[in-house]
C-alpha positions as CSV (number, residue, x, y, z in Angstrom):
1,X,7.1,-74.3,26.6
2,X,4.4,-77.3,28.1
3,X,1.2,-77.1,27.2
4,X,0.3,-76.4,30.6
5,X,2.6,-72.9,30.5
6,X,1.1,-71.7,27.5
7,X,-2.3,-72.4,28.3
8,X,-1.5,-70.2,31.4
9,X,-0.5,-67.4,29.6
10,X,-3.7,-67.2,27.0
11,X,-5.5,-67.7,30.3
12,X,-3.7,-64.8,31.5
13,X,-3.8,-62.9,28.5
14,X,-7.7,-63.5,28.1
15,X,-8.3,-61.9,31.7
16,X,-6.4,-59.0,30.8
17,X,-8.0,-58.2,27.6
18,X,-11.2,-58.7,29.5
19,X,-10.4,-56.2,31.7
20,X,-9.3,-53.7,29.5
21,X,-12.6,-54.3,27.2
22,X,-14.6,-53.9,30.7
23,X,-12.6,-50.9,31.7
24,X,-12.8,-49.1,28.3
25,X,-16.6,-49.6,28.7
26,X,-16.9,-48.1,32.0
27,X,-17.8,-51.3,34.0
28,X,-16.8,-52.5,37.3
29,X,-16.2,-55.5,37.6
30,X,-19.4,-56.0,40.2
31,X,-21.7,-53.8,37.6
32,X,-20.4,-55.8,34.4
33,X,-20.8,-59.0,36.5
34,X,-24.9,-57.9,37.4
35,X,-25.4,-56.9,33.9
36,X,-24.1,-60.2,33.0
37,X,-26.1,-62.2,35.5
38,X,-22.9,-64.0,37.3
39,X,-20.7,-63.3,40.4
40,X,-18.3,-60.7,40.7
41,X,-16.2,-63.9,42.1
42,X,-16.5,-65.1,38.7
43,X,-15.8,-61.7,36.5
44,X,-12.4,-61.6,38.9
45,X,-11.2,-65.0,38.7
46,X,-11.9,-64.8,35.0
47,X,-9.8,-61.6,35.0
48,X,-6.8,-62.9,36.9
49,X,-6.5,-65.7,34.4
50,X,-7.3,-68.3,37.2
51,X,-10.1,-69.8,35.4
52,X,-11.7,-70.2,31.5
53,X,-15.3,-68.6,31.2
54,X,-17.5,-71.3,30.2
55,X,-19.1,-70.7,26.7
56,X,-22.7,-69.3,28.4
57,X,-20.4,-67.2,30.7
58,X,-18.7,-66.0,27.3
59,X,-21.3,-64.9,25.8
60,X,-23.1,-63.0,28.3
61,X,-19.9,-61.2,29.1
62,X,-19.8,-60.3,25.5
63,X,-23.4,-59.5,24.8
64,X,-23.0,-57.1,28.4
65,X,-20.1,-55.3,27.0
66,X,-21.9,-54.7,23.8
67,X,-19.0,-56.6,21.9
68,X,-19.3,-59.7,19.8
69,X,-16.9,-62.2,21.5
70,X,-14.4,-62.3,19.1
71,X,-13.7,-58.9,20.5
72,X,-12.7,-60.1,23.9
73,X,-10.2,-62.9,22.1
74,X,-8.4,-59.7,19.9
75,X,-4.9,-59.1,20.1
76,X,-4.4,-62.2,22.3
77,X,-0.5,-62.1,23.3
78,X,0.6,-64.7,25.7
């Protein structure tokens, strides 16, 4: 597998375990993305493993949630 595959699939994997945290935790995606102080654009595009969060991103998702980050990175299955 390229590097480029596998990063795809954590990225892919990530976005799903982010929406299955957000889920669990009641949120939309538009209310976690308020709570969190970003766009729902970003919440979804993070979700659907088209883009990274950046590390200020991360963390506000996190601290939203009520989970420490390494939460969001559990279980990570590509």
């Amino acid at each position: 597998m390229t590097r480029d595959a596998k990063e795809s699939k954590y990225l892919s994997a990530f976005g799903k375990r982010l929406a299955e945290v957000r889920r669990a935790k009641g949120f939309t995606q538009e209310s976690l993305a308020e709570k969190a102080d970003v766009t729902a654009l970003t919440v979804s595009y993070i979700e659907q493993g088209r883009q990274w969060p950046r590390i200020t991103t991360l963390h506000k998702l996190a601290k939203s949630l009520g989970v420490p980050v390494t939460e969001l990175f559990r279980d990570l299955k590509s």
